[in-house]
C-alpha positions as CSV (number, residue, x, y, z in Angstrom):
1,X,-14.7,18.5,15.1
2,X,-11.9,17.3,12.7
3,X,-10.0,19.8,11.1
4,X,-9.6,19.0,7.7
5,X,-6.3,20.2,6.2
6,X,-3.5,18.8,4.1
7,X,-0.5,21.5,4.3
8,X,1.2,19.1,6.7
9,X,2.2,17.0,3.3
10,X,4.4,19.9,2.1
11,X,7.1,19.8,4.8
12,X,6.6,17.1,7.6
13,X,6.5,13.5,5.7
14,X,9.4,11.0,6.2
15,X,12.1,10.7,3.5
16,X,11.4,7.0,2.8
17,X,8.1,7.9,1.9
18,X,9.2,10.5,-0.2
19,X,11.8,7.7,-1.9
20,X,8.9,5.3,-2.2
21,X,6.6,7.9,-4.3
22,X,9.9,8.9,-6.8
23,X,10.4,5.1,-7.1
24,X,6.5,4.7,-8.1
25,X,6.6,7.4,-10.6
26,X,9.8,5.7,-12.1
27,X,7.6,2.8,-12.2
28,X,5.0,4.6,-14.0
29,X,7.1,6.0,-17.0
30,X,8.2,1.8,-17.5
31,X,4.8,1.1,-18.0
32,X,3.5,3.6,-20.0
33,X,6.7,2.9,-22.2
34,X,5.4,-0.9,-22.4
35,X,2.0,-0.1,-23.2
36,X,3.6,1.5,-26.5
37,X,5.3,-1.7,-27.7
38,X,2.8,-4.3,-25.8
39,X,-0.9,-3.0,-26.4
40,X,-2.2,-6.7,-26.7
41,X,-0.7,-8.2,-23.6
42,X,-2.0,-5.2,-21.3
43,X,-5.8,-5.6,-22.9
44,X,-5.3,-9.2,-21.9
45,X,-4.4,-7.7,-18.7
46,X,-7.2,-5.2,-18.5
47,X,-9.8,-8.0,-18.8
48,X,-8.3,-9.8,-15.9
49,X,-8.2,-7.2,-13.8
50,X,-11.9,-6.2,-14.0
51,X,-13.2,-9.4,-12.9
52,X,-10.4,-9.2,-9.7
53,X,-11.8,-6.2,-8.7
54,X,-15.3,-6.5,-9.0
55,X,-14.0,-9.7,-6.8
56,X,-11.9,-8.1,-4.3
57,X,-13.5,-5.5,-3.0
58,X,-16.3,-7.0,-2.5
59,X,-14.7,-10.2,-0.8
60,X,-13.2,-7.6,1.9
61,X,-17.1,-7.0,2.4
62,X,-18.1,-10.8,2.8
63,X,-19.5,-10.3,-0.4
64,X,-19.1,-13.5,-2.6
65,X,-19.6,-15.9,-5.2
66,X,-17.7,-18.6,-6.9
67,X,-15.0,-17.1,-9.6
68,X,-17.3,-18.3,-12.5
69,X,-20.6,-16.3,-11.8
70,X,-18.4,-13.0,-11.1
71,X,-16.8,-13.6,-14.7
72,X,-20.7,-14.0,-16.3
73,X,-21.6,-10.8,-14.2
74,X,-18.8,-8.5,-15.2
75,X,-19.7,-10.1,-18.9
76,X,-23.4,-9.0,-18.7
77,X,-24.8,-11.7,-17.1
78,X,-28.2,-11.1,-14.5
79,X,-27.5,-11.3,-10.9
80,X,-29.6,-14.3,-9.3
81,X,-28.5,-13.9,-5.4
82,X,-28.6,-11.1,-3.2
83,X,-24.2,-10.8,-2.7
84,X,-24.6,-11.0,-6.7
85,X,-26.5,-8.1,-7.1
86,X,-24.0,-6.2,-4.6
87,X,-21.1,-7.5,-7.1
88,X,-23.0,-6.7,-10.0
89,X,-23.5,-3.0,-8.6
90,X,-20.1,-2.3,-7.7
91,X,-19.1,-4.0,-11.8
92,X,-21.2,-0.7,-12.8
93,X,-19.4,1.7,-10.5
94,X,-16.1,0.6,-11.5
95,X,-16.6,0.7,-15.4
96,X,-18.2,4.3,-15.2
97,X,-14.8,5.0,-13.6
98,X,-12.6,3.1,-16.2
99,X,-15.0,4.3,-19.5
100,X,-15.1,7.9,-18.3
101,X,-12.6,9.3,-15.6
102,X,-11.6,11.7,-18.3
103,X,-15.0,13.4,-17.7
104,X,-14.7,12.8,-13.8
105,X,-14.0,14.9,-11.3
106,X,-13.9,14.1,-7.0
107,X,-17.3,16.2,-6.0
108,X,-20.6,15.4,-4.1
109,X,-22.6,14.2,-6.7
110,X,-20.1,11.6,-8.0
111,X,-19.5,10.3,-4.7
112,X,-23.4,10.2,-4.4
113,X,-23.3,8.3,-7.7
114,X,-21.2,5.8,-7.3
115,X,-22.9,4.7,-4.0
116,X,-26.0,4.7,-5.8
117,X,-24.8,2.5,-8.5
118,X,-23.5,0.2,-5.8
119,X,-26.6,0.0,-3.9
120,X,-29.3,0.4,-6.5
121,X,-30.0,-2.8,-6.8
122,X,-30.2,-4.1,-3.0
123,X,-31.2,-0.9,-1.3
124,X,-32.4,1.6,-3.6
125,X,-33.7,3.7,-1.1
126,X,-30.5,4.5,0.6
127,X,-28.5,4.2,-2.1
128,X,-27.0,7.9,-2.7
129,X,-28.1,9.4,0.6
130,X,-26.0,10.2,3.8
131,X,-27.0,8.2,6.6
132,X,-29.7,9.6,8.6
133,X,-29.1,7.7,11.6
134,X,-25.5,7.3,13.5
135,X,-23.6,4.6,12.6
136,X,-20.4,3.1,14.3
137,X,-18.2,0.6,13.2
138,X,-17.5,-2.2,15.3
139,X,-15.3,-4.5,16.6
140,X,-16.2,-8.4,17.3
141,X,-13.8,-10.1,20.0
142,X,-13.0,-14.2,19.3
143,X,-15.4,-14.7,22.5
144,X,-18.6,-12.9,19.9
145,X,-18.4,-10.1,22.1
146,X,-19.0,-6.4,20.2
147,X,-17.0,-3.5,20.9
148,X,-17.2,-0.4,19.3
149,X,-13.8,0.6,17.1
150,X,-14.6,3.8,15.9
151,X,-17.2,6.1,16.1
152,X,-17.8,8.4,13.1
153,X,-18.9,11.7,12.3
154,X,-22.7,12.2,13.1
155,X,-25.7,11.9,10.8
156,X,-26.2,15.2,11.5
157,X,-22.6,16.7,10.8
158,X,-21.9,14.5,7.9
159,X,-23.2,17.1,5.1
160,X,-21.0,19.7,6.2
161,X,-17.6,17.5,7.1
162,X,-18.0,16.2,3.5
163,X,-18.6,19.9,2.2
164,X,-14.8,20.8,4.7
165,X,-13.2,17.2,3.1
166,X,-14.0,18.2,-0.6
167,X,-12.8,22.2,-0.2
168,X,-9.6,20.9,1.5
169,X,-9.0,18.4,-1.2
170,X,-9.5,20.8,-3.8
171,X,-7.4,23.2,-2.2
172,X,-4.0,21.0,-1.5
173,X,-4.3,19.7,-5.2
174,X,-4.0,23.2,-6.6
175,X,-0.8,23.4,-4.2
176,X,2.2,22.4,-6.7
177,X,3.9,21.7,-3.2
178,X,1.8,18.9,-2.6
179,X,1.9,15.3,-4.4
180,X,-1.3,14.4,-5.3
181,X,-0.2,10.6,-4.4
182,X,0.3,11.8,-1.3
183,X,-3.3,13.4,-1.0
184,X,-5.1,10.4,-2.2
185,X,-4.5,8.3,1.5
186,X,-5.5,11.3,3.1
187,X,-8.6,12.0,1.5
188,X,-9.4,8.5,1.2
189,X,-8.6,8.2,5.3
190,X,-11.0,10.9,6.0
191,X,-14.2,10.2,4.1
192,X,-13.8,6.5,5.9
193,X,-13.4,8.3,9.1
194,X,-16.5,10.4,8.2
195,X,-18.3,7.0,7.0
196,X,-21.2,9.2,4.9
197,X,-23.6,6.1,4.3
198,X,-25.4,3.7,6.2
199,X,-23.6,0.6,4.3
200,X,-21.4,0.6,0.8
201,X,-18.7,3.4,2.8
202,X,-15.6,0.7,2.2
203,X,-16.6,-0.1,-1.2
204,X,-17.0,3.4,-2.2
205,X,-13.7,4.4,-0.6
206,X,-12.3,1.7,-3.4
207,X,-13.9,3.3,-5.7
208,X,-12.9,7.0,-5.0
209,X,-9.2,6.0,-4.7
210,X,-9.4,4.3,-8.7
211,X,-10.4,7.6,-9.7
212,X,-8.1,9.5,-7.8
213,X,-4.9,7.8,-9.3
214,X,-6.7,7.9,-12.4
215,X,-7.0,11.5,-11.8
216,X,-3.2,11.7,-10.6
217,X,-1.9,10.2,-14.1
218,X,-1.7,6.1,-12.4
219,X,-3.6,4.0,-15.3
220,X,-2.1,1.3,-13.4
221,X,-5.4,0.1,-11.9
222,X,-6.7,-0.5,-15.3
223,X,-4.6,-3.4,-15.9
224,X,-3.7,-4.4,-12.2
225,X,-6.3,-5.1,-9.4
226,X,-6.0,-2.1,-6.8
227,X,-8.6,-3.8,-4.9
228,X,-7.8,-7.2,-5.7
229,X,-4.5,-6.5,-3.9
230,X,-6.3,-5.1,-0.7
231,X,-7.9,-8.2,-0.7
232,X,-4.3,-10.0,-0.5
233,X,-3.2,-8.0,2.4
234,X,-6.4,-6.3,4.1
235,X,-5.2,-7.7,8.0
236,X,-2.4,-4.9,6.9
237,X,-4.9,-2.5,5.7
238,X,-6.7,-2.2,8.5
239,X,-4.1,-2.2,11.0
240,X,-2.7,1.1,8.8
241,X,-6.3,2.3,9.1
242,X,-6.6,1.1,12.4
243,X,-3.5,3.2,13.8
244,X,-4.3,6.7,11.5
245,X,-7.8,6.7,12.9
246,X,-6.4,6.7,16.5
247,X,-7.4,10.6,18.2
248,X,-8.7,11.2,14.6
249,X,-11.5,13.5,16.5
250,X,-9.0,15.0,18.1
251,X,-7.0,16.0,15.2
252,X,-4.2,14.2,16.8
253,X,-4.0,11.0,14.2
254,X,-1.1,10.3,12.1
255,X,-1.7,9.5,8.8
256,X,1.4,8.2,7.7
257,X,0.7,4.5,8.5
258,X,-2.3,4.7,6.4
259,X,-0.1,6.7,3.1
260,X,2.4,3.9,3.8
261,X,0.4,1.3,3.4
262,X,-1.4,3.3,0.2
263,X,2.1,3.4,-1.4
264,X,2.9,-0.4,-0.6
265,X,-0.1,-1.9,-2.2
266,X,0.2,0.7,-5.6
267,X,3.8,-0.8,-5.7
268,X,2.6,-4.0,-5.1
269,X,0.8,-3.7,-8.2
270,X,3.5,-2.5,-10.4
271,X,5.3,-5.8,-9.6
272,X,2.1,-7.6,-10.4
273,X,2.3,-6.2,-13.6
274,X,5.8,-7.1,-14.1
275,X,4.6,-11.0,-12.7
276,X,2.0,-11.0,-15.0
277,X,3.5,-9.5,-17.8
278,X,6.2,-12.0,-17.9
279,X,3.6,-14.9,-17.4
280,X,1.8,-13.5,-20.6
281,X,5.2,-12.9,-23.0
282,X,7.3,-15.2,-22.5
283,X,5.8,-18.4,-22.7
284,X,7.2,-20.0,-25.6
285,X,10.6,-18.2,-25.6
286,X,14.1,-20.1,-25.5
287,X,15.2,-21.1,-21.7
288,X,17.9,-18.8,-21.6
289,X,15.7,-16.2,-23.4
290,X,13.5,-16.3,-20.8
291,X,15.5,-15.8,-17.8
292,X,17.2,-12.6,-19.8
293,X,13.5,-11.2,-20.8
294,X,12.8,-11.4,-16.9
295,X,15.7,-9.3,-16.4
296,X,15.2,-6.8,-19.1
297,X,11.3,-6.0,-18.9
298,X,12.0,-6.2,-14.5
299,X,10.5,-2.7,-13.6
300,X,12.0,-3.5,-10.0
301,X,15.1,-4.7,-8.6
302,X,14.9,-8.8,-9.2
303,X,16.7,-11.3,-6.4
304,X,17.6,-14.9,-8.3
305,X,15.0,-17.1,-6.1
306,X,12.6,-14.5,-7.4
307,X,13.9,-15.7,-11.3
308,X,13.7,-19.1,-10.2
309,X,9.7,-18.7,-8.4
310,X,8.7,-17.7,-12.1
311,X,10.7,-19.9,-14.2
312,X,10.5,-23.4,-12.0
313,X,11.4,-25.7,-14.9
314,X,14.8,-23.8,-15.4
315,X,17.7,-24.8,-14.2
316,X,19.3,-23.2,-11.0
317,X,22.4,-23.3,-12.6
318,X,20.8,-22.0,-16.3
319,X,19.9,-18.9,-14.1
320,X,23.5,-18.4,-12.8
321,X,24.9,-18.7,-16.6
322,X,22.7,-15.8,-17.8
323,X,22.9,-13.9,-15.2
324,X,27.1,-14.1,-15.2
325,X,26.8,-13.5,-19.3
326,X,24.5,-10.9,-18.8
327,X,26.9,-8.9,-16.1
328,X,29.9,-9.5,-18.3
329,X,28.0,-7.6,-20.9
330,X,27.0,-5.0,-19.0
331,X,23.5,-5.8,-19.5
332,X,22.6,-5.4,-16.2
333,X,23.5,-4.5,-12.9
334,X,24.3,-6.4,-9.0
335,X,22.7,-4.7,-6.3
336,X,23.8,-5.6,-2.7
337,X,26.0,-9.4,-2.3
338,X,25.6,-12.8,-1.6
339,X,21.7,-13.7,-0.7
340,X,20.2,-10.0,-0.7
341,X,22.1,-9.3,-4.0
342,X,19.6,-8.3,-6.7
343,X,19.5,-7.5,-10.0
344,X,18.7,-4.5,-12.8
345,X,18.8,-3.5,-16.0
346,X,21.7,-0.7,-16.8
347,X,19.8,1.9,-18.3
């Protein structure tokens, strides 16, 4: 039986992973200062991002329909198809989350509520039950040959490991020793490893990490698609699940692939917002203006071919003018030389 237990994140995780979460919660402070002087951009934002996540979580699934119908879904609009009334479950799930996380807390019932929103339409009677039957999740060779991959907890057992993974979480967060970015991989690695329900345990595992960073003070997947970005890299997803699940039974596995992979995709989406952000702003501004807002508003370090993918009708050698005027003023910063050099703001 897996022994659920989280004091290993006080004293035996790997510096960069410690570097990654400081730079992350630097990252965090830049947006919520934007959000003061931008509020219009980021509801633009916010709309987009709904309809990518409704989108990409269920497209990890198989679960799809063309771009227009998931807009007219996530607007209101009645699901027709089977995959649509999947979509249109998890569109619920995910707005109770964004309308009311304030009033949210991680717990059974919630957990049992957002699977039944998800399924409610296409299998009401599972939807919000644990599985009653084992379920394993399998592998499926190029050849069509099945395998099985992992084999999770037992029907039977599944009540009480979710009782152990709910005390355990509860307990680490109360531990000021413990980042609660941190916890959310874990947490999220374990109920997947449990796999509660029948069907709907991916989605749900979504779902739970939205309201976990929600929880831990990260907005960020209100205006950037968490899920969306899964979607972008899942073959590296589930290789990081893959390897953390390894001797999970055991209580043998590793789970810093799986919490390095967590903090790649959150930072993925903190430059996504700085993408998008500049796509939305700066569309009408001055050549020169441009390539010094991208600099400025840059909530990472900026390389020039990364100023040139997101201004393409600029000049190469516009670019190199602002960025030499902008050094000369001490504007910003060169980080590293020749073609790794980068660039900052000087705070």
């Amino acid at each position: 039986m897996h022994r659920y237990d989280y004091t290993f994140l006080k004293n035996s995780i790997p510096g960069n992973i410690v570097g990654l979460t400081e730079i992350i919660a630097d990252l965090r402070s830049k947006e919520d200062f934007r959000k003061l002087q931008y509020s219009d951009t980021f509801e633009k934002l916010r709309q987009k991002a709904i309809i990518e996540s409704v989108k990409g979580s269920n497209a990890i699934e198989g679960i799809v329909t063309t771009d227009l119908r998931i807009k007219d879904i996530v607007d209101g609009a009645e699901p027709k198809t089977h995959d649509e009334m999947e979509i249109s479950g998890y569109k619920d799930a995910l707005n109770l989350i964004h309308t009311n996380h304030n009033n949210m807390d991680i717990d059974e019932e919630i957990v049992f509520s957002l699977h039944r929103m998800l399924l409610a339409q296409t299998n009401p009677r599972q939807a919000g039950v644990y599985k009653k039957t084992n379920n394993f999740i399998l592998e499926i060779a190029p050849d069509g040959s099945r395998s099985v991959r992992f084999k999770p907890v037992p029907a039977k057992r599944v009540s009480n490991d979710m009782e152990q993974l709910l005390l355990a979480y509860y307990d680490a967060r109360q531990d000021e020793e413990i980042s609660s970015l941190l916890l959310i991989p874990c947490f999220v690695l374990d109920f997947l490893c449990i796999h509660p329900f029948i069907d709907g345990n991916g989605r749900v595992s979504r779902l739970l990490t939205v309201l976990l960073l929600y929880l831990s003070g990260y907005d960020i997947v209100r205006y950037i698609s968490y899920e969306g970005q899964i979607n972008k890299y899942k073959d590296s997803y589930y290789a990081a699940l893959r390897t953390s699940s390894e001797l999970w039974h055991e209580n043998e596995n590793d789970y810093v692939p799986f919490i390095i992979n967590f903090l790649q995709v959150l930072y993925k989406c903190f430059k996504d917002l700085d993408d998008s952000f500049t796509d939305i702003s700066l569309k009408k501004a001055k050549k020169s203006e441009r390539v010094e807002s991208i600099l400025m508003e840059a909530i990472v370090p900026i390389s020039k071919q990364d100023i040139i993918e997101k201004v393409p009708d600029i000049s190469v050698k516009t670019i190199e003018l602002v960025l030499s005027k902008m050094m000369k003023e001490q504007k910003i910063k060169k980080i590293g030389t020749f073609k790794d050099a980068r660039y900052m703001r000087n705070r």
